[in-house]
C-alpha positions in Angstrom: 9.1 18.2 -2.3 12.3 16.5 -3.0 14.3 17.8 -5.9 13.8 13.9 -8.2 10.3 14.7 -7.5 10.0 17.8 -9.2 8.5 18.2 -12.4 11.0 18.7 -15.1 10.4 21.1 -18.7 10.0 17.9 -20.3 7.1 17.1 -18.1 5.6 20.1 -18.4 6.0 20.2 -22.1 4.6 16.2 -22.4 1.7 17.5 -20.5 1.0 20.7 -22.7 0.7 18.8 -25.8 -1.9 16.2 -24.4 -5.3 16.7 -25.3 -7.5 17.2 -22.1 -8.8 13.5 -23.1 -5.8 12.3 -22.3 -5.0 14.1 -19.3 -8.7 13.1 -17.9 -7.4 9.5 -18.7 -3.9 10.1 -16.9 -6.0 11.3 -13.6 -7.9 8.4 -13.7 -4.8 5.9 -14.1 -3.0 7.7 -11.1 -6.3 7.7 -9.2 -7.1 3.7 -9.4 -3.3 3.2 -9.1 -3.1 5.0 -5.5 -6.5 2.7 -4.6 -4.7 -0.2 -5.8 -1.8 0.6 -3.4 -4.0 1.5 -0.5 -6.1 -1.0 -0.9 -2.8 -3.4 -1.1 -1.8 -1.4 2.7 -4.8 -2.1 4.2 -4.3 -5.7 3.4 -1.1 -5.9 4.8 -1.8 -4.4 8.2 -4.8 -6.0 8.6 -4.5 -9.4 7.0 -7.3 -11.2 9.0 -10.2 -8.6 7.6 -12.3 -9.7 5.0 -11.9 -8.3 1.3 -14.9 -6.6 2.0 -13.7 -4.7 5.0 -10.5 -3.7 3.1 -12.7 -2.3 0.5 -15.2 -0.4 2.8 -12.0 0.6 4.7 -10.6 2.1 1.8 -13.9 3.8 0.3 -14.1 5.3 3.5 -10.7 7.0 3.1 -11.2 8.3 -0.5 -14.2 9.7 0.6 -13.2 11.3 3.5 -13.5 14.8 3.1 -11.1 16.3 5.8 -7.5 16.4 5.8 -5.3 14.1 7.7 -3.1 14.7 10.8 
């Protein structure tokens, strides 16, 4: 991990006062947010699919269960 990645006291201490609510909601904001971006990858390397290959395309690796290479 690079060190402007790591997670600072304040961090820690931002996430210790939220209620598990809100911590639920920050998962799911970070989890659409990194389909968003994959979805928006896909796209660009494979701009003559249709919208709904890129979206089986990326279904298929959120769902995927083993890890990558």
């Amino acid at each position: 991990m690079l060190t402007d990645e790591q997670t600072s006291r304040e961090q820690f201490t931002m996430y210790r006062r939220m209620t598990p609510q809100q911590r639920l909601a920050m998962a799911g904001q970070l989890y659409w947010s990194a389909r968003k971006i994959k979805t928006a990858e896909i796209r660009g390397l494979h701009p003559d699919w249709p919208e709904s290959r890129v979206n089986d395309e990326v279904r298929r690796i959120f769902t995927k269960h083993e890890p990558d290479s």
